[in-house]
C-alpha positions as CSV (number, residue, x, y, z in Angstrom):
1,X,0.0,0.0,0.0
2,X,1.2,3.4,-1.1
3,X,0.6,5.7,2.0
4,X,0.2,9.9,1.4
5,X,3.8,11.4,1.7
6,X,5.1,8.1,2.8
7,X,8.1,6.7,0.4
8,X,5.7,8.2,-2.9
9,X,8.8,9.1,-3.9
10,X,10.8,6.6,-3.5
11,X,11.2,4.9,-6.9
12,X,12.1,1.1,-5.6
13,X,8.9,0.7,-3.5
14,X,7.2,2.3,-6.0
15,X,8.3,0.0,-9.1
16,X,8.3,-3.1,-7.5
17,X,4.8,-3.0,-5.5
18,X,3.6,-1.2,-9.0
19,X,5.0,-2.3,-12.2
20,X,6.6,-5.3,-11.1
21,X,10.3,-4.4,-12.8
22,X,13.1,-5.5,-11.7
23,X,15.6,-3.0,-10.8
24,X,18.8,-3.2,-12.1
25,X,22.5,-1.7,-13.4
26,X,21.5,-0.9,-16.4
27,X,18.1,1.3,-14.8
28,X,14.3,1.0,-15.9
29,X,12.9,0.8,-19.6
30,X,10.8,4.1,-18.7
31,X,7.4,4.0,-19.5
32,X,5.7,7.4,-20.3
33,X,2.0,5.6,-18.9
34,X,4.1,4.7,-15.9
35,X,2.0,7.6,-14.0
36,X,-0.9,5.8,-14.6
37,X,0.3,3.4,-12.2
38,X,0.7,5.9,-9.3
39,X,-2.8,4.7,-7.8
40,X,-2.8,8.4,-6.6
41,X,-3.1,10.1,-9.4
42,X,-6.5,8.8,-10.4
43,X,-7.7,9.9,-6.7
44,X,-6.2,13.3,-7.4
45,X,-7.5,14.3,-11.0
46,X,-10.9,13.3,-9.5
47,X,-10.6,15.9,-7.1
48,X,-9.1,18.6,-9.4
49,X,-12.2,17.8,-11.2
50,X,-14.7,18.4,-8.0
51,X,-12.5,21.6,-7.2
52,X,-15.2,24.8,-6.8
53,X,-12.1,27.2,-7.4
54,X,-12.5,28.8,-10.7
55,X,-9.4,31.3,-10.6
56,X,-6.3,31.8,-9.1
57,X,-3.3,34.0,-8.9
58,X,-1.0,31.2,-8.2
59,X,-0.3,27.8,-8.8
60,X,2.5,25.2,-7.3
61,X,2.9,22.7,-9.7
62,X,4.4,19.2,-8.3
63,X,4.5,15.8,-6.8
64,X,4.8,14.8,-3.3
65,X,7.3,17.5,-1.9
66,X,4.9,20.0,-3.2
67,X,1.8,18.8,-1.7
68,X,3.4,18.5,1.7
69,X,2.7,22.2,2.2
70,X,-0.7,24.2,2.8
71,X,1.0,27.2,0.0
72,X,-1.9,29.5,0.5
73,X,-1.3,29.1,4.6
74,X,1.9,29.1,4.8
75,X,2.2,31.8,2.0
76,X,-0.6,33.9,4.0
77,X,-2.9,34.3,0.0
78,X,-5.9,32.7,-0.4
79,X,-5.6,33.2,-4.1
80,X,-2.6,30.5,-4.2
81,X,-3.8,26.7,-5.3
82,X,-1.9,24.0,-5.5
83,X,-2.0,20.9,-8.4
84,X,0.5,18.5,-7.1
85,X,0.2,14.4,-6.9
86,X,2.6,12.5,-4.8
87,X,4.6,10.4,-6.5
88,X,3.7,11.6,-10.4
89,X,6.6,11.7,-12.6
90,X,6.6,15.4,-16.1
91,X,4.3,13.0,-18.0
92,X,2.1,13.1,-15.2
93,X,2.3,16.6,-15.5
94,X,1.8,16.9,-18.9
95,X,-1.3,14.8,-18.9
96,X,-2.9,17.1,-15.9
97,X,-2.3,20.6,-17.3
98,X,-5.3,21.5,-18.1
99,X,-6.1,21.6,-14.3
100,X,-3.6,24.3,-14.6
101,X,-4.4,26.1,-17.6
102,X,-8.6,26.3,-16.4
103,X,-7.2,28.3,-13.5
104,X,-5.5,31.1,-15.4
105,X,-3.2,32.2,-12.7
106,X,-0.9,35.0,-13.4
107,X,2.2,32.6,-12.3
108,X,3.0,29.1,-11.9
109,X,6.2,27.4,-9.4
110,X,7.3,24.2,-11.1
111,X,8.9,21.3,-9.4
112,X,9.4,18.0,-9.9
113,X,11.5,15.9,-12.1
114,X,13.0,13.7,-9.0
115,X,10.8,10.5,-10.0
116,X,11.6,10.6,-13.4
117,X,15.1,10.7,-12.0
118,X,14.3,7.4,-9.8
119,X,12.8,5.7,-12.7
120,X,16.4,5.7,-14.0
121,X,14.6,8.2,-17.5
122,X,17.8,9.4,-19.5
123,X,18.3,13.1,-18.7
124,X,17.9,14.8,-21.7
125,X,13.9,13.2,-21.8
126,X,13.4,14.8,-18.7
127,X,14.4,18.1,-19.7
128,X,12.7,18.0,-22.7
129,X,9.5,17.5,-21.0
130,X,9.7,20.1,-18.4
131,X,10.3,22.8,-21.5
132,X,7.3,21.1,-23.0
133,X,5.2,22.2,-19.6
134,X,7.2,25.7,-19.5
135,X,5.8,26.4,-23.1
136,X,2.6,25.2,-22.4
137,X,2.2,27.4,-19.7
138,X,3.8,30.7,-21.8
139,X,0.8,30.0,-25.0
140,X,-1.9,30.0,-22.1
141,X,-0.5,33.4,-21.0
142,X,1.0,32.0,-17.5
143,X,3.8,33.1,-16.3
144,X,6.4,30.1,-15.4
145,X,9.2,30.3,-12.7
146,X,11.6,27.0,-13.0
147,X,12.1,25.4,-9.2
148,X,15.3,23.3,-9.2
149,X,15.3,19.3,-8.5
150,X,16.5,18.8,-4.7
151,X,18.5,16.2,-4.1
152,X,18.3,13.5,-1.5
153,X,20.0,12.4,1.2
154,X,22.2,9.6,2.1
155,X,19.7,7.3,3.9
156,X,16.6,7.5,1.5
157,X,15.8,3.9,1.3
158,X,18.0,2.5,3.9
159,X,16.4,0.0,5.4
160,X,14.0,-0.9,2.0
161,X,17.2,-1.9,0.4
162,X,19.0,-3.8,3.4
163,X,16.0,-6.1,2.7
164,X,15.1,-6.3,-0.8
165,X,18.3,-5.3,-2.3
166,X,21.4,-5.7,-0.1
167,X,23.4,-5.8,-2.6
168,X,22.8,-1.9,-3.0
169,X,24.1,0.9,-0.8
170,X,21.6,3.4,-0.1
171,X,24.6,6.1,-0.5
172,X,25.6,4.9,-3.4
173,X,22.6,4.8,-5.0
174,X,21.4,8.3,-3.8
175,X,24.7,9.8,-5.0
176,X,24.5,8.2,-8.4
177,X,20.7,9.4,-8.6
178,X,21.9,12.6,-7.4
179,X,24.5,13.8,-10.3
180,X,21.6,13.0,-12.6
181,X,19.7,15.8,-11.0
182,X,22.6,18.2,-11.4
183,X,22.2,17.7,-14.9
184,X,19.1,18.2,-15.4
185,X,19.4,21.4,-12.9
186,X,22.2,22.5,-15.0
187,X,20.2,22.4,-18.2
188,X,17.1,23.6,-16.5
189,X,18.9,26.5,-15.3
190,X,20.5,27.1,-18.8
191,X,17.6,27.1,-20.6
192,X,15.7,29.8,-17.9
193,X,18.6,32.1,-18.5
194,X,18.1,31.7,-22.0
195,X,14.7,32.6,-22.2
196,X,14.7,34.8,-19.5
197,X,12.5,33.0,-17.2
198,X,12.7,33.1,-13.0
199,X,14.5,30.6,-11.8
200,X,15.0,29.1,-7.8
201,X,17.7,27.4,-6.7
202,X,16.8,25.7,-3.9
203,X,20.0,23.2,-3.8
204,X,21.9,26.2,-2.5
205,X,20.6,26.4,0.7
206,X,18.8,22.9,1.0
207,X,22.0,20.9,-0.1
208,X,25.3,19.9,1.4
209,X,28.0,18.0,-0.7
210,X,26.1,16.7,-3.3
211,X,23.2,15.7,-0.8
212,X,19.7,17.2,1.0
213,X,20.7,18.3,4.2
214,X,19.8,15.4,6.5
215,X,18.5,18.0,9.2
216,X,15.9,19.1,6.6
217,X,14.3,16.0,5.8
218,X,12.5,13.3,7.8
219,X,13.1,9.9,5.1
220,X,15.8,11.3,3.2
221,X,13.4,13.1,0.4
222,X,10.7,14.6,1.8
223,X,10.4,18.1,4.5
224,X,10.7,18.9,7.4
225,X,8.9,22.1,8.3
226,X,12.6,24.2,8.2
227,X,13.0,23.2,4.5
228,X,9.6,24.4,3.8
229,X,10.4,27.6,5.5
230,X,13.6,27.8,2.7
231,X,11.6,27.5,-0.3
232,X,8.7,29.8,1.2
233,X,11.3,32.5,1.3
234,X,12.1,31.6,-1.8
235,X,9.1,32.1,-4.0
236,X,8.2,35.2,-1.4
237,X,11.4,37.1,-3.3
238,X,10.6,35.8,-6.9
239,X,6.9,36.8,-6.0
240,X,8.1,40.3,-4.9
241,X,10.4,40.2,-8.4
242,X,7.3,40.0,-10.1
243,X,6.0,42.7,-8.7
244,X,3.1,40.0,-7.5
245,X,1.5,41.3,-4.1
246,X,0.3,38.7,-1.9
247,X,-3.6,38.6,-1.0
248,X,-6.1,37.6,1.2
């Protein structure tokens, strides 16, 4: 059973009680119906489609370290809605945008690309679907603001894999998974300053040597409330940028 918040992101629970693959050195054939196996996201679009909010100002696009946080709370503006689904991987995303698009918020944070990551999807196919979003969300008129991939820490997965694969070190593993995600950031963060789009780096202050900051997290991906408070004060400063005053 796939629990709310609970290892949703954690790509070798997820494949094996899922899609029966086996993991292995050379990664996962990805799948771009794979989301379909999230038994999450069918719960979620239902109640995107139940939603009585017809606009909004701002939207927080993501998977499961997006939904961890009340944004119009913790943000202090009624007008912000979230559209996130643990677990869901960009063609997830793609599939769901109109949830997005319907709103017709002035701005839109995206994050995610960490499951595509732990689905062992090539790079590049990542990328290539996150500028796929981006430009939807330019033709509908939306402003789009690039959120970086966090990393993970050492012990995501610890004690999962000292019983089902011991042969694998969860360090190991997470570090390997991790360099993927400074690719992707890389080129992410390329193609913002390219196009002139708002981009957060949130590795800089959420990262340590490559990993998440253990003291942020509570299973190695997911956060604590002192790693929400980061990347609150982050969008507060690309919201002020944007000249984007917070209401009630």
């Amino acid at each position: 059973m796939i629990i709310r918040k609970i290892s949703v992101i954690f790509i070798f629970l997820i494949l094996t009680l899922l899609t029966g693959e086996n993991i292995n050195a050379q990664g996962i054939k990805p799948d771009n119906r794979l989301y379909l196996n999230n038994p999450l996201y069918r719960r979620y679009i239902q109640l995107f489609r139940m939603s009585k909010i017809k606009r909004a100002t701002i939207v927080m696009l993501g998977d499961s370290r997006t939904d961890g946080a009340e944004w119009s709370d913790l943000l202090g503006d009624k007008r912000v809605v979230k559209r996130s689904i643990p677990g869901d991987i960009l063609d997830g995303y793609l599939n769901r945008m109109e949830y997005v698009y319907k709103l017709h918020p002035k701005v839109c944070f995206v994050q995610g690309g960490v499951n595509d990551i732990f689905n062992w999807m090539p790079v590049e196919q990542i990328f290539q679907k996150y500028v796929e979003i981006i430009k939807g969300l330019q033709r509908h008129g939306i402003i789009p603001v690039i959120q970086s991939t966090v990393y993970v820490s050492p012990i995501l997965g610890t004690e999962w894999l000292k019983e089902h694969r011991p042969s694998l070190k969860a360090r190991d593993v997470n570090k390997e998974r991790n360099m993927e995600i400074k690719r992707l950031n890389k080129m992410l963060k390329e193609f913002a300053r390219k196009n002139h789009i708002k981009y957060i780096d949130l590795n800089k202050k959420m990262s340590r040597n490559g990993f998440l900051i253990p003291s942020l997290t509570w299973d190695g991906a997911h956060y604590k409330s002192k790693g929400y408070r980061i990347w609150i004060q982050e969008v507060l400063k690309v919201l002020q940028e944007l000249n984007i005053k917070r209401g009630t």
